[in-house]
VOGU-3710 file (C-alpha; in Angstrom, 3 decimals, decimal comma):
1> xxxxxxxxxx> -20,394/13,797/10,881  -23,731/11,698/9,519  -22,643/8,410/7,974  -24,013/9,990/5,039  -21,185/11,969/3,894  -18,860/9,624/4,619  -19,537/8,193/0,849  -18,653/11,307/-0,943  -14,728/10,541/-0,332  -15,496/6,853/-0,663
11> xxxxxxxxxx> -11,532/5,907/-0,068  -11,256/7,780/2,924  -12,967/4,685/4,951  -12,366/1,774/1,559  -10,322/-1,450/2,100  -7,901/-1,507/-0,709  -6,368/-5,289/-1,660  -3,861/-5,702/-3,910  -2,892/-8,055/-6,467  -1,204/-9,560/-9,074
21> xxxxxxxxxx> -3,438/-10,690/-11,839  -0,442/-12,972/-13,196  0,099/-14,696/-10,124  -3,752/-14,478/-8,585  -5,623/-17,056/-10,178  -5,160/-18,582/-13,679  -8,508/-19,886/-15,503  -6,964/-21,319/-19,055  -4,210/-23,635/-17,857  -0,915/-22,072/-19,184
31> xxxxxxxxxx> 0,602/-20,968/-15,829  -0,253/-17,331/-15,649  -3,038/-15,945/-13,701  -5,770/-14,025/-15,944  -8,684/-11,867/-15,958  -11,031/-14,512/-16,657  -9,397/-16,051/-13,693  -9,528/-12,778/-11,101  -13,321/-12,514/-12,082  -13,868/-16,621/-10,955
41> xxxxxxxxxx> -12,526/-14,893/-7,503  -14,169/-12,118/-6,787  -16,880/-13,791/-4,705  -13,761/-14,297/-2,500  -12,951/-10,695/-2,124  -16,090/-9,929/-1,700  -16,601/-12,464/1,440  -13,187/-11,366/2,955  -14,909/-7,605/2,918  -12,687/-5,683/0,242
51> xxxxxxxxxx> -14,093/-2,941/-0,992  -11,567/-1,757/-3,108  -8,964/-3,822/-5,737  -5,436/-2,516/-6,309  -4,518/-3,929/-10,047  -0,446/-4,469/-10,159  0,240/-3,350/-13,783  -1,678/-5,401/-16,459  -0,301/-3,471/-19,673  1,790/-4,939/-22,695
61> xxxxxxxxxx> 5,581/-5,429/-21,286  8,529/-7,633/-21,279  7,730/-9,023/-17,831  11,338/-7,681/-17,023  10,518/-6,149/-13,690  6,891/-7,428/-12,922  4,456/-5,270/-15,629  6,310/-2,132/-14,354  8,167/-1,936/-17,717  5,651/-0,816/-20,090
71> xxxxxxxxxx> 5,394/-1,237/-24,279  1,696/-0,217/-24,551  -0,102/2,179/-21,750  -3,400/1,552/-23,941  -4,514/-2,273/-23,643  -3,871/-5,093/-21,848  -1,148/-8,228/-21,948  -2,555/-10,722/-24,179  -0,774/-13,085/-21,617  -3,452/-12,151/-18,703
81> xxxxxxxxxx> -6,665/-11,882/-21,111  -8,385/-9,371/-23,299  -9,871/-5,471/-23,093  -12,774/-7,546/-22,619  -11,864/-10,048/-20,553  -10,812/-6,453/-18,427  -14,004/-5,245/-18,255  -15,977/-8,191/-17,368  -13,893/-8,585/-14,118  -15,072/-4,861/-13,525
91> xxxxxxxxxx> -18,691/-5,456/-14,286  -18,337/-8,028/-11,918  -16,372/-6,440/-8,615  -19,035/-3,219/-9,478  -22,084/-5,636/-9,465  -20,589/-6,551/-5,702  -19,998/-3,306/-4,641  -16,053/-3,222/-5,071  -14,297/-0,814/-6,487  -10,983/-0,906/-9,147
101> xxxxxxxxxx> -8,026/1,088/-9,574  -4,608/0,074/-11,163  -1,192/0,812/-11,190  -0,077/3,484/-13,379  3,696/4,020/-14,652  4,496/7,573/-15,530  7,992/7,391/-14,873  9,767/5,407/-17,035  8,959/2,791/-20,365  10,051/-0,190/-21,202
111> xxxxxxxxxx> 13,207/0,011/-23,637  10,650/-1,916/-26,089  8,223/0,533/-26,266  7,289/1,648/-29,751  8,159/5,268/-28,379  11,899/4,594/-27,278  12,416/2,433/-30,091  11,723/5,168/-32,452  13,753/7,778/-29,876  16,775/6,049/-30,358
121> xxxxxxxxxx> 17,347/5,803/-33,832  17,769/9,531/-34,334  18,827/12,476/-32,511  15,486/14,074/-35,102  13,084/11,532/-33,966  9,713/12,823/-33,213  9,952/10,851/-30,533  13,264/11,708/-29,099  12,221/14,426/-26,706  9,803/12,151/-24,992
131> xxxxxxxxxx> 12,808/10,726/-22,813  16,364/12,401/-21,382  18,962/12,733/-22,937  22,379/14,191/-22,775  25,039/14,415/-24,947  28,010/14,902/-22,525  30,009/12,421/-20,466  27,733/12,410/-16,901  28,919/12,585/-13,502  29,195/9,554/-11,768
141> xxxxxxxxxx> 26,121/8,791/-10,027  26,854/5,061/-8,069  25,646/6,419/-4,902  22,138/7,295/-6,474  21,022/4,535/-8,202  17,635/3,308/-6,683  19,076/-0,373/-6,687  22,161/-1,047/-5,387  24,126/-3,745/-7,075  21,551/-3,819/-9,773
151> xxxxxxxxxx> 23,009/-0,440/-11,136  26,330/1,170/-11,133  24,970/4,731/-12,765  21,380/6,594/-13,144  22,446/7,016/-17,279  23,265/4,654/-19,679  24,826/5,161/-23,059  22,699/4,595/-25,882  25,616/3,188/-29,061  22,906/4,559/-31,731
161> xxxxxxxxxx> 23,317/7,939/-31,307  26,048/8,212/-29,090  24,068/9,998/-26,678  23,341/8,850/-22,726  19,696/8,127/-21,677  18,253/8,881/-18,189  17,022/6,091/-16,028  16,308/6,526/-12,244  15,573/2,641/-12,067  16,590/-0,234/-14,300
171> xxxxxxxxxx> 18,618/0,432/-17,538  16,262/-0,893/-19,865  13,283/1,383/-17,880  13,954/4,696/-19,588  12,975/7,694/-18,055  10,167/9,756/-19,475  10,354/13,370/-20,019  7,124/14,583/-18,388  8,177/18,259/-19,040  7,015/17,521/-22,425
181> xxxxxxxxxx> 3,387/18,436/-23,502  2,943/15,314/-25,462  4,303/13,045/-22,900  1,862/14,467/-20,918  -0,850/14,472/-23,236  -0,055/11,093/-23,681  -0,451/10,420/-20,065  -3,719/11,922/-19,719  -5,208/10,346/-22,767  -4,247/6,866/-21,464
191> xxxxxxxxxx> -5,690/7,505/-18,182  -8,707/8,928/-19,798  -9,120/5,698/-21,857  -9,172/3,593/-18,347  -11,493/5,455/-16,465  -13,834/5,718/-19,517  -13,353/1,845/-18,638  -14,719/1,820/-15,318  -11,011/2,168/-13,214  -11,944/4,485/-10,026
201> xxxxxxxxxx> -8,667/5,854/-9,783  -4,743/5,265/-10,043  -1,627/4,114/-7,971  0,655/6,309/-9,212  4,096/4,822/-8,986  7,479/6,710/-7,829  6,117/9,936/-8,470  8,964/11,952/-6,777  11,003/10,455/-9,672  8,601/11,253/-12,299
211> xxxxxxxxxx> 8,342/14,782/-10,994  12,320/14,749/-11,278  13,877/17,648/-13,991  17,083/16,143/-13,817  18,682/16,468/-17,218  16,861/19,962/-18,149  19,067/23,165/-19,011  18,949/24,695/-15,876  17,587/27,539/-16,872  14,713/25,511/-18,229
221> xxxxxxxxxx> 14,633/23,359/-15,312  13,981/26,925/-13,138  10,955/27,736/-15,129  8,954/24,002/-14,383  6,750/23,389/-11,609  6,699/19,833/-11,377  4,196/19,802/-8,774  1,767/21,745/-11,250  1,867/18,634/-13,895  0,900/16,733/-10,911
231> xxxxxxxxxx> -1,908/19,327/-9,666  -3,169/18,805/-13,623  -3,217/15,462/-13,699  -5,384/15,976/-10,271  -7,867/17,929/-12,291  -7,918/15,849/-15,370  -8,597/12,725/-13,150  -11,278/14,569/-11,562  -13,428/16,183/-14,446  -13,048/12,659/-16,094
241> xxxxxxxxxx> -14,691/10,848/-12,600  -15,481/12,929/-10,204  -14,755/10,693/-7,306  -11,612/8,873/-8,462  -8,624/8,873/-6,606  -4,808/9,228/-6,865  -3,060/6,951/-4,913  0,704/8,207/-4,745  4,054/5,930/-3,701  6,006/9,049/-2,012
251> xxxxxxxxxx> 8,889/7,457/0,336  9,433/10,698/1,891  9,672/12,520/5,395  6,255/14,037/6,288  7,268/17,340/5,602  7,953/16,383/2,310  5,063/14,717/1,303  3,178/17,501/2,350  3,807/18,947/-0,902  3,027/16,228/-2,694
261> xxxxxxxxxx> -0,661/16,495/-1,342  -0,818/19,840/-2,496  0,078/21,454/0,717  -2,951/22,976/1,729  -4,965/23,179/-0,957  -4,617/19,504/-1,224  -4,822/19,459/-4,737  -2,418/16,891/-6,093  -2,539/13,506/-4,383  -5,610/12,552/-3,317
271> xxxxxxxxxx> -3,633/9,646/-0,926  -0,662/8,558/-0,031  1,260/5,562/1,776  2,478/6,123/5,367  5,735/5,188/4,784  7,331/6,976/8,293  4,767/4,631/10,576  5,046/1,320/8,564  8,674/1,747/9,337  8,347/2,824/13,085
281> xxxxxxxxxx> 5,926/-0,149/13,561  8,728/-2,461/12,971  10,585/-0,789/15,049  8,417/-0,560/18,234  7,479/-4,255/17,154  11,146/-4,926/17,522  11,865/-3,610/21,013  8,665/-4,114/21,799  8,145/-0,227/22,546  5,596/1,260/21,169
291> xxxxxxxxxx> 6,962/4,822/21,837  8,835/4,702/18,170  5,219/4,927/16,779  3,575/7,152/19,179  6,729/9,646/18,385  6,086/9,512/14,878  2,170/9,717/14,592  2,385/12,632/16,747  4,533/14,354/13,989  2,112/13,480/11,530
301> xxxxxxxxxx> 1,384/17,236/9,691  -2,277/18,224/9,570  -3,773/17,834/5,626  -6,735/18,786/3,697  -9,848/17,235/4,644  -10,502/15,637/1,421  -6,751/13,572/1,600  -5,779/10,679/3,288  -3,274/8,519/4,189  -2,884/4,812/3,247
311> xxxxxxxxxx> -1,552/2,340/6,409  0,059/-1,170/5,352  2,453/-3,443/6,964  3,305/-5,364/3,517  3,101/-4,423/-0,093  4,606/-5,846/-3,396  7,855/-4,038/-2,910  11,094/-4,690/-0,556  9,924/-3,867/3,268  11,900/-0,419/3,228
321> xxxxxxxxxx> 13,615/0,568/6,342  15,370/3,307/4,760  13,867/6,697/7,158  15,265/4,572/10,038  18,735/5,226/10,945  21,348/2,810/10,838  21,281/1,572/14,056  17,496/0,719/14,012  17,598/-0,422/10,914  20,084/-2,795/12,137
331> xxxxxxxxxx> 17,704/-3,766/15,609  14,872/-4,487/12,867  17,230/-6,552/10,506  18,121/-8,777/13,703  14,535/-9,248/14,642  13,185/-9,724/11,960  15,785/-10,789/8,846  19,137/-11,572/10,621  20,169/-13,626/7,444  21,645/-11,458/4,321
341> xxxxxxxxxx> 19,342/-13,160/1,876  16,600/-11,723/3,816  17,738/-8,401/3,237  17,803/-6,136/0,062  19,709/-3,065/-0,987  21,207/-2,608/2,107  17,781/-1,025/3,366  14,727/-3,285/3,816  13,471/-6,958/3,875  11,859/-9,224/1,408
351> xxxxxxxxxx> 10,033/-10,982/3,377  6,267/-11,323/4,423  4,960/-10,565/8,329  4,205/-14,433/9,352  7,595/-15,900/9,294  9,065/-12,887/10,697  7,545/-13,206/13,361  7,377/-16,907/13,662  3,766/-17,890/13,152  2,992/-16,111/16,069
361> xxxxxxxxxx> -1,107/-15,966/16,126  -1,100/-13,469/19,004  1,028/-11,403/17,506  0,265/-11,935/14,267  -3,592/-10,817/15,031  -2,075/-7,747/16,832  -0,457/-6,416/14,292  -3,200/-6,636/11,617  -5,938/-4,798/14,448  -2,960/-2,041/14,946
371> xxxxxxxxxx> -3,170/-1,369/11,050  -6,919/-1,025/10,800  -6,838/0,886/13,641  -4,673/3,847/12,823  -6,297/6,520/11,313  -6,250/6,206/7,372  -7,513/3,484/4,816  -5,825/-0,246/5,269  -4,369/-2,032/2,436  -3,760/-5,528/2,098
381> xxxxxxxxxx> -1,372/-7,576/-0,259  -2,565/-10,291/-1,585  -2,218/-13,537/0,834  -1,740/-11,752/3,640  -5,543/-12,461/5,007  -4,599/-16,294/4,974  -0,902/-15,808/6,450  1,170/-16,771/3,303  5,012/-16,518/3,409  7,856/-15,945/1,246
391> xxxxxxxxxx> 9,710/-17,534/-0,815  13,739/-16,947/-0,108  14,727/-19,221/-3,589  13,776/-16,143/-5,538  15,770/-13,261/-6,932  15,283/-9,495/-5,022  11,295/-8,437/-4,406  10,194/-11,755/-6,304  10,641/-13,423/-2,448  7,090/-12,082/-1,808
401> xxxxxxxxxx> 5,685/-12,303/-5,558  4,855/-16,031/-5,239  0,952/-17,068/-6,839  -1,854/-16,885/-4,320  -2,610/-20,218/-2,472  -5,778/-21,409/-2,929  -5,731/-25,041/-2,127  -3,346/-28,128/-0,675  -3,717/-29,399/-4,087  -1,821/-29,383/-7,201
411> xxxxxxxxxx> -0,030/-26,059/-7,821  -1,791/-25,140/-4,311  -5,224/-24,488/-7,019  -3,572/-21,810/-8,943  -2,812/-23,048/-11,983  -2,995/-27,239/-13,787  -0,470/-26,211/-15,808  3,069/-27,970/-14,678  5,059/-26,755/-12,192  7,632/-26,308/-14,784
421> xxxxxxxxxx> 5,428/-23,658/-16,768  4,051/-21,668/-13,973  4,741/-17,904/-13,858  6,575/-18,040/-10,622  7,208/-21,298/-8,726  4,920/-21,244/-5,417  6,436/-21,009/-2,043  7,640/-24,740/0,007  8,096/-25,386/3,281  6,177/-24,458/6,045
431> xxxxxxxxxx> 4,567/-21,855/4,678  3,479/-23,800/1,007  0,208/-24,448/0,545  -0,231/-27,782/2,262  0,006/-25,641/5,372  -1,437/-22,562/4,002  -4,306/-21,863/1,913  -7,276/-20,210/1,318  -10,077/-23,056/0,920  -8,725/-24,446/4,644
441> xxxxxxxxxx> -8,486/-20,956/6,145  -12,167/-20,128/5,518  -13,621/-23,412/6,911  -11,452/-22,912/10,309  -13,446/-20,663/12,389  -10,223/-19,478/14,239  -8,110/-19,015/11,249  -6,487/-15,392/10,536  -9,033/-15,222/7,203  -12,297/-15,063/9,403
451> xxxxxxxxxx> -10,373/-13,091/12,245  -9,526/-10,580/9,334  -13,783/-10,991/7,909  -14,313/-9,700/11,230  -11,586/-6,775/11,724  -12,315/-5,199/8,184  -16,045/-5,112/9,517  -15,453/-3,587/12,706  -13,548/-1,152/10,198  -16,223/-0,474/8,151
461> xxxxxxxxxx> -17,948/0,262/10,996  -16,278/2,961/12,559  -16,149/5,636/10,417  -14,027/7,580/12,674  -10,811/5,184/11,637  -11,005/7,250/8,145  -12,232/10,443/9,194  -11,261/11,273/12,630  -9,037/13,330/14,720  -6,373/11,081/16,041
471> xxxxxxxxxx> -4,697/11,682/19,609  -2,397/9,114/21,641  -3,572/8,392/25,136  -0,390/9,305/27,126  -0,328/6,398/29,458  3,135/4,913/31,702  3,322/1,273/29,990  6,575/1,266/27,214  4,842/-1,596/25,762  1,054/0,104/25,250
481> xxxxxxxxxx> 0,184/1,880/22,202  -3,007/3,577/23,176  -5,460/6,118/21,259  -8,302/7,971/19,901  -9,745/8,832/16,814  -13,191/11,059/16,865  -15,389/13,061/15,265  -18,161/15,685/16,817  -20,745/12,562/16,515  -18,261/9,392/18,240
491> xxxxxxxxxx> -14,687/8,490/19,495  -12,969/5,157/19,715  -10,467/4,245/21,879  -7,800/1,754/20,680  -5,219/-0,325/22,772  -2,492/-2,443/21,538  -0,065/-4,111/23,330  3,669/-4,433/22,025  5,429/-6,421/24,107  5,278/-10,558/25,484
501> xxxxxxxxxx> 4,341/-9,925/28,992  0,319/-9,020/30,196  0,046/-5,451/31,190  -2,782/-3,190/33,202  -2,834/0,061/31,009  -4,700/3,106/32,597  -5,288/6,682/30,535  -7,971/8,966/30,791  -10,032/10,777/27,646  -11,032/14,243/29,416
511> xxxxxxxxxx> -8,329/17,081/29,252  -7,016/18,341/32,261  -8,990/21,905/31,705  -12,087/19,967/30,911  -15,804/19,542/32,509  -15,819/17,661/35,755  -17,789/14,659/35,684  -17,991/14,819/32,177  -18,033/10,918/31,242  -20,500/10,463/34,517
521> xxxxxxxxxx> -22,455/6,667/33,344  -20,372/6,279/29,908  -18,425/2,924/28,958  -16,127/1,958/26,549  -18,275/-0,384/24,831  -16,174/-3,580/23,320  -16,219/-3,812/19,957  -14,791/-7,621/19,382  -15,661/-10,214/22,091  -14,264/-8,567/25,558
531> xxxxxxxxxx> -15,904/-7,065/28,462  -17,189/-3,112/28,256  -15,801/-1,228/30,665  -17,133/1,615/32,811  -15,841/5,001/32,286  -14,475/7,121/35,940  -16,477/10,345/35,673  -13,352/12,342/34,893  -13,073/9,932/31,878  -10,494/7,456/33,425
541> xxxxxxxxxx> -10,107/3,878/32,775  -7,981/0,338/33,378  -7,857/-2,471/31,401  -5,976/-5,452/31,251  -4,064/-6,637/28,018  -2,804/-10,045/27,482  0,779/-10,855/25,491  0,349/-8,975/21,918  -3,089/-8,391/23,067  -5,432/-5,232/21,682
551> xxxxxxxxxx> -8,985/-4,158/21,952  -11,168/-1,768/20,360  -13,870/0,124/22,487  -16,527/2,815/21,296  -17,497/5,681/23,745  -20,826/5,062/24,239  -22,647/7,619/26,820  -26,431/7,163/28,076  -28,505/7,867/25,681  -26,909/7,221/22,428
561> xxxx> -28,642/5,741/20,013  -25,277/3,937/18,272  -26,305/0,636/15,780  -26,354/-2,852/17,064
//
């Protein structure tokens, strides 16, 4: 593989941070983060190495569940700027060689949108066939609801017409019916309008719900493919930018997301979050086993060369633990949120990675060089290159929603409004922004910011993270996650410790049928600040780890001509 070609997928190898233009940085003084106020920052995504930003939703809405309840798919909240204001924070992540894409809703509305509105005050509305609707008393679906204990039933009765409305999430989020052509054309003409823009692609958000045909005659239902609306909007995307990408949120088992690729004509998703390994790394971080994610990578299905998969540890979401079963779920919930109010829906966590595991640098640091290193693209929520925490005093997924901290000073530099009239209060205690922000972590050469300047290099640098063939190192240490990703022109070889106590790992990176000798005067050349070590010839090799400790090495045989 020539570094060349690595550019024609561009998100295969990208950094992707995401934020919250509400709560990122506000420029006018009123309390809410704006455009105007993202663009004064984007010298400081730019320095941390980002090479891609993930826009939270920035449409028209009620604010009821964070911009995910949407009254306008075609412009912009007045509250965060303008459709200018838009596109000069483009111009200016472009002009510094960062790319844009933004959430996208195709679930569900707001109940305030102009189209739901006019759906519910007649069973004849043009409009009425763009959600679901039944007319019969439904089932009772308590055990279904996406948010326990925020909902008792998926439908909700609608007084107007007398009729019940579909809603997978929140009752005043009404479901879309995406099995209609003009809800789809809809769709496509809104995305079209974005990319025309300058937006390189789309987060799509809950698509297994939007691909739902729950509330279709059956014998309707039996005639969709829901998966071909999704293969459509694939192609639309596509002839409208040929290298944007579709970012998917698919919580499912591998075998199930699969499909939501495209199987193996990988034609729908271009990308899509690992959900099974974030989950298994907090497990293995837990017992301090890495086997839990060694297990599950190895069951990783094969996919189309041009899709990938996105790694995190965080997003803007509750930390679901929900493919676990109860009795890990319940080892991670002890390690890592023993309290109830650090738990949500019975599943996951809302809170952020520092405090759970107690400020611990080492660990901390591990962590963060075990996402880069798996084999897929890395993405970053907001805060998490300077450490930030969360804030318990706030209701459900807010805990982790707090503004970004710039400074120790007033409003930690987000806003001068008053505390009173910001967006979301900011986070106290030891993790507030007298203790952590951005302006002290870049001045403090050992700070988590610069140690993360330096992974996302090393990153950028090794191609094979994005486009390789992964393999674990079989090795005897519990504790040891060890492996390989490679292409026909380099390998890497990537070690990360799990547990408290030093360790001595040895592996080997020749086959057992394989060429004798074949690694005769090759090292694993250090990537960070260690020692290289010399390879046996039969490709075997010890090294020490400290407590949470990892390293990074690059094959490098006599001869090679690799960059300095």
């Amino acid at each position: 593989m020539r570094l060349a070609e690595t550019s024609d997928l561009w998100w295969k190898n990208a950094v992707i941070y995401c934020l919250d233009v509400e709560t990122f940085f506000d420029d006018d003084g009123d309390g809410t983060g704006d455009f105007a106020g993202l663009t004064q920052r984007v010298d400081y995504l730019a320095a941390l190495g980002v090479t891609c930003i993930w826009l939270m939703p920035f449409y028209p809405s009620p604010d009821r569940d964070d911009g995910y309840d949407v009254t306008d798919f075609f412009t912009v909240d007045p509250r965060l700027g303008t459709m200018g204001d838009l596109v000069e924070f483009m111009r200016a992540a472009r002009d510094r060689g960062m790319r844009v894409i933004a959430d996208f809703v195709v679930n569900h509305t707001s109940d305030q949108h102009p189209w739901f509105v006019e759906a519910r005050k007649s069973k004849d509305s043009k409009y009425r066939d763009y959600y679901v609707w039944r007319s019969d008393t439904p089932p009772d679906t308590s055990s279904e609801v996406v948010f326990p204990g925020e909902e008792d039933s998926l439908w909700e009765k609608d007084d107007a017409t007398g009729e019940w409305y579909l809603h997978m999430f929140a009752k005043h989020q009404p479901d879309l019916n995406v099995t209609n052509p003009d809800v789809r054309n809809e769709i496509a003409k809104a995305m079209g309008l974005w990319l025309e823009l300058g937006l390189d692609g789309f987060r799509l958000d809950a698509v297994p719900f939007f691909l739902e045909t729950r509330g279709q005659p059956k014998d309707e239902a039996a005639k969709l493919d829901p998966h071909g609306f999704l293969a459509a909007l694939r192609s639309f995307v596509s002839r409208r930018n040929g290298s944007a990408v579709l970012l998917g949120e698919v919580n499912l088992p591998y075998k199930e997301q699969v499909e939501y690729f495209g199987g193996p004509d990988g034609n729908e998703l271009n990308m899509q979050f690992d959900f099974m390994s974030m989950q298994h790394i907090y497990l293995s971080l837990a017992r301090q086993d890495a086997r839990p994610l060694a297990e599950t990578l190895k069951s990783r299905p094969p996919l189309h060369p041009d899709n990938q998969w996105a790694m995190f540890v965080r997003n803007h979401d509750e930390l679901t633990l929900d493919k676990l079963s109860d009795g890990e779920r319940e080892e991670v919930f002890a390690a890592f949120g023993p309290r109830k109010n650090m738990q949500i829906y019975g599943r996951g966590l809302r809170r952020r990675l520092p405090p759970m595991l107690d400020g611990d640098p080492e660990r901390l640091r591990m962590v963060y060089s075990l996402m880069f290193a798996l084999p897929g693209t890395p993405v970053l929520f907001y805060g998490e290159e300077i450490g930030m925490g969360e804030d318990l005093r706030q209701k459900s997924r807010a805990a982790v929603r707090t503004p970004m901290q710039w400074t120790d000073e007033k409003n930690g530099g987000f806003s001068t409004a008053r505390a009173a009239d910001l967006v979301v209060p900011l986070a106290r205690g030891d993790y507030g922004p007298e203790h952590v922000n951005a302006a002290a972590a870049k001045r403090d050469p050992d700070s988590l910011f610069n140690f993360m300047v330096t992974l996302i290099r090393r990153y950028r640098e090794s191609p094979e993270l994005g486009w390789g063939e992964f393999a674990v190192i079989e090795q005897s240490e519990p504790a040891v996650f060890a492996h390989t990703c490679s292409t026909d022109t380099g390998a890497l070889v990537l070690l990360h410790n799990f547990g408290e106590e030093p360790v001595k790992v040895s592996g080997t990176l020749a086959p057992e049928d394989g060429p004798r000798n074949a690694f005769r005067d090759a090292i694993l050349l250090d990537l960070f600040d260690g020692d290289n070590i010399p390879l046996e010839p039969d490709g075997g090799f010890t090294v020490e780890l400290e407590r949470y400790g990892y390293r990074w090495y690059r094959l490098h045989r006599k001869g090679d001509r690799l960059s300095p």
